[in-house]
C-alpha positions as CSV (number, residue, x, y, z in Angstrom):
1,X,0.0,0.0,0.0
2,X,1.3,3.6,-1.2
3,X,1.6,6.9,0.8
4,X,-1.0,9.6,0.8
5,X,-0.6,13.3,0.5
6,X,-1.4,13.1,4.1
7,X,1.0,10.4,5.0
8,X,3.6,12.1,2.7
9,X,3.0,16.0,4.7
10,X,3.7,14.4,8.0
11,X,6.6,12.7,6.5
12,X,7.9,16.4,5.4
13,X,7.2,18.0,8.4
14,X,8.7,15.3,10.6
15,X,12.1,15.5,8.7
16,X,12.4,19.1,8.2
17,X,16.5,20.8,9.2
18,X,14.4,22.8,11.5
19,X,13.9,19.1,12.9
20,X,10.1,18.0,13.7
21,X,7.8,20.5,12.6
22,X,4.3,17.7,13.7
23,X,3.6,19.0,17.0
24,X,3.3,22.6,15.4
25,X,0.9,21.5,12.7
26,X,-3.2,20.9,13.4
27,X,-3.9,18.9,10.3
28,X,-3.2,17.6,7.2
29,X,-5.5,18.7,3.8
30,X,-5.1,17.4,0.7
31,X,-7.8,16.9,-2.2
32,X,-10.1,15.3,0.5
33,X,-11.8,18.9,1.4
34,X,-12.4,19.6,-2.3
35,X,-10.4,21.7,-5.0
36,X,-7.2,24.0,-3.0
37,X,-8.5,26.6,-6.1
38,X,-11.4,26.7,-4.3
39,X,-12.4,28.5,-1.3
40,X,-15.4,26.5,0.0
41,X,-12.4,24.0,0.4
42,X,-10.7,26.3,3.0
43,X,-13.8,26.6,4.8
44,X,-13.9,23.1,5.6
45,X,-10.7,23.3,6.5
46,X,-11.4,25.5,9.3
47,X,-14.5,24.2,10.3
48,X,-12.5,20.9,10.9
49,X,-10.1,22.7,12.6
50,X,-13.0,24.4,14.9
51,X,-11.3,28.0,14.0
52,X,-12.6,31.0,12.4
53,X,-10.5,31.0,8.8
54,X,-9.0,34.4,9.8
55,X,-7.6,32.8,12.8
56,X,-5.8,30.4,10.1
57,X,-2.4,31.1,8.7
58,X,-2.2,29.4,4.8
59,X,0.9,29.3,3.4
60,X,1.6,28.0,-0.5
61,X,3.8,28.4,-3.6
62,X,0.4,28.5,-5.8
63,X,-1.0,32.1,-5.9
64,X,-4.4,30.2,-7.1
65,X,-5.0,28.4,-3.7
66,X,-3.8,31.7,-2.0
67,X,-6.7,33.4,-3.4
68,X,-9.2,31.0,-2.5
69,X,-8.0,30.4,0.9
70,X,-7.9,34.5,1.0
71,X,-11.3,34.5,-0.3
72,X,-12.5,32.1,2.4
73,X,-11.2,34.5,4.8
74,X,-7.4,32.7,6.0
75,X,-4.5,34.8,6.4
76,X,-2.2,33.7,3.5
77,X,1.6,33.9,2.5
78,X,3.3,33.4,-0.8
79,X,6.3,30.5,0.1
80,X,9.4,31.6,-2.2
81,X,11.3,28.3,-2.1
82,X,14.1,27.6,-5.0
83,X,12.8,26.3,-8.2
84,X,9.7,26.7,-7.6
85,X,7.8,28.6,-10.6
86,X,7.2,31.9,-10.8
87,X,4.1,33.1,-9.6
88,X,2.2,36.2,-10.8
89,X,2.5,39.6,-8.5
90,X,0.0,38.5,-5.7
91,X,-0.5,41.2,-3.2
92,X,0.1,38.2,-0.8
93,X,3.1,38.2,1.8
94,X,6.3,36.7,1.1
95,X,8.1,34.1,2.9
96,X,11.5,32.5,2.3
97,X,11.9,30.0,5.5
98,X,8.7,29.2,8.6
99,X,11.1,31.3,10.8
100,X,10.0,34.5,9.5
101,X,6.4,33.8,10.7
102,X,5.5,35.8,13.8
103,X,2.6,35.9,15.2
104,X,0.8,38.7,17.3
């Protein structure tokens, strides 16, 4: 039996320089919610988290699923990571490494 996206995120996360990134992380989303293009995917998201979306911080390298989890109402950053392609101007924050997230 193969790996799901799920399986494969907590793999990422658990192996990260930064070491174990899990206990950090709430979840795991991949197709399962719906389309990530589309925002009544985020809200699912959140309601399975049992948070308001702008209490959620979404971070991708698609400006696509950006947008729809802005629309849904998440907080959202653009991730800049190398060879990555290049995304249209966004409006959306920029981040290069987790480290730069701060929260209030």
């Amino acid at each position: 039996m193969g790996l799901g996206v799920g399986d494969l995120q907590q793999l990422f996360f658990a192996h990260t320089t930064a070491g174990d990134l899990t206990p950090r992380l709430s979840g795991y989303y991949d197709t399962t919610t719906g389309s990530k293009r589309e925002p009544a995917s985020y809200t699912a998201i959140a309601t399975d988290c049992g948070l308001p979306p702008n209490d959620i911080l979404f971070i991708s390298d698609l400006v696509d699923e950006l947008n729809a989890a802005q629309s849904a109402g998440m907080i959202t950053a653009l991730a800049l990571r190398p060879d990555n392609k290049p995304q249209p101007e966004s409006g959306h924050p920029t981040i290069t490494s987790f480290a730069e997230i701060t929260f209030p």
